[in-house]
C-alpha positions as CSV (number, residue, x, y, z in Angstrom):
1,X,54.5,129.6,68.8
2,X,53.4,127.4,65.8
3,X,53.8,123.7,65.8
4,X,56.9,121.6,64.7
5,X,54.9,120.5,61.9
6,X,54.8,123.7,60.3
7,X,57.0,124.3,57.0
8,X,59.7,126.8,57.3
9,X,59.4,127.4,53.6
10,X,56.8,126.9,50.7
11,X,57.5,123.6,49.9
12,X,55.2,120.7,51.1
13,X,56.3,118.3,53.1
14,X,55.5,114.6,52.5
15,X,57.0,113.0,54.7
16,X,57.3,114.0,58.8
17,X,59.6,112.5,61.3
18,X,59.2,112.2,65.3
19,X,61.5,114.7,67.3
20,X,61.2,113.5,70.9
21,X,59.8,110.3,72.7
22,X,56.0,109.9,73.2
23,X,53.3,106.9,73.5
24,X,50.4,108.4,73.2
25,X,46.6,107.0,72.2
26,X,44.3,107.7,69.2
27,X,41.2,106.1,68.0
28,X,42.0,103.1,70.4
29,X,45.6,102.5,68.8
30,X,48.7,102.9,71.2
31,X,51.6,104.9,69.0
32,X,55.2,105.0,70.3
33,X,57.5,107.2,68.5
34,X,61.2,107.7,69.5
35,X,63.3,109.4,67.0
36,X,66.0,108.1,65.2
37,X,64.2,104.6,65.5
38,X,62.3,102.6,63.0
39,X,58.4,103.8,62.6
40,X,59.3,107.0,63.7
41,X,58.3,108.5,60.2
42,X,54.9,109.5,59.2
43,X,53.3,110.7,55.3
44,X,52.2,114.3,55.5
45,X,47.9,113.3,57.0
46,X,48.3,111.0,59.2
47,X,46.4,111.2,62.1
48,X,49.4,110.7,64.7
49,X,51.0,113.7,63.2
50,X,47.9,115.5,62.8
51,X,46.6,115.2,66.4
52,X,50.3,115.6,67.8
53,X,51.8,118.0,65.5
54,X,54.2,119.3,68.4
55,X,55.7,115.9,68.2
56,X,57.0,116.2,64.3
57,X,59.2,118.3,62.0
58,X,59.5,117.9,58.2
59,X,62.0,114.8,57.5
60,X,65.1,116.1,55.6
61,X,66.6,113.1,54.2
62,X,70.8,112.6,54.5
63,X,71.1,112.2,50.8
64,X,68.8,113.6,48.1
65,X,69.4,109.7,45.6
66,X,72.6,107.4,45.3
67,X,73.5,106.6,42.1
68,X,73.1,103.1,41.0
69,X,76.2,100.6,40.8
70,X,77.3,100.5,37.8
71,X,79.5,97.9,37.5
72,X,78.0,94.0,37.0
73,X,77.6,91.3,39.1
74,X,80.4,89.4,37.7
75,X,83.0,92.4,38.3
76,X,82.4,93.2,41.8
77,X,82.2,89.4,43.2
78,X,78.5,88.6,43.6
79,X,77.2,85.3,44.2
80,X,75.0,84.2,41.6
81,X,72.6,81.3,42.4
């Protein structure tokens, strides 16, 4: 069975995300990933995901972009200093 950390498709994954608990050590540094918590996110090399590659799966983010507000500062109520 391959890894979690393996692509389903072609594209290349940049970013990897933690999908179950583990504390684990490498190169004398303690990591703790828990998913759905913050620093539970790696870039595609690093070392935690690539000496625990059962421990990751390619992060699918909930929205591809949000479009920017466009309405000013003075129409929607902000505080200016």
């Amino acid at each position: 069975m391959p890894a979690k950390s393996t692509p389903d498709n072609d594209e290349e994954v940049l970013i990897w995300e933690a999908t179950e608990a583990a504390t684990f050590e490498l190169d004398g540094e303690t990591f703790s990933v828990v998913p759905g918590q913050p620093g539970t996110t790696f870039r595609a090399g690093h070392p935690a995901v690539e000496a625990r590659p059962d421990l990751f799966k390619p992060f699918q983010p909930n929205y591809d972009w949000a479009p920017r507000n466009q309405s000013s500062a003075a129409t929607r109520g902000a505080r200016t200093r």
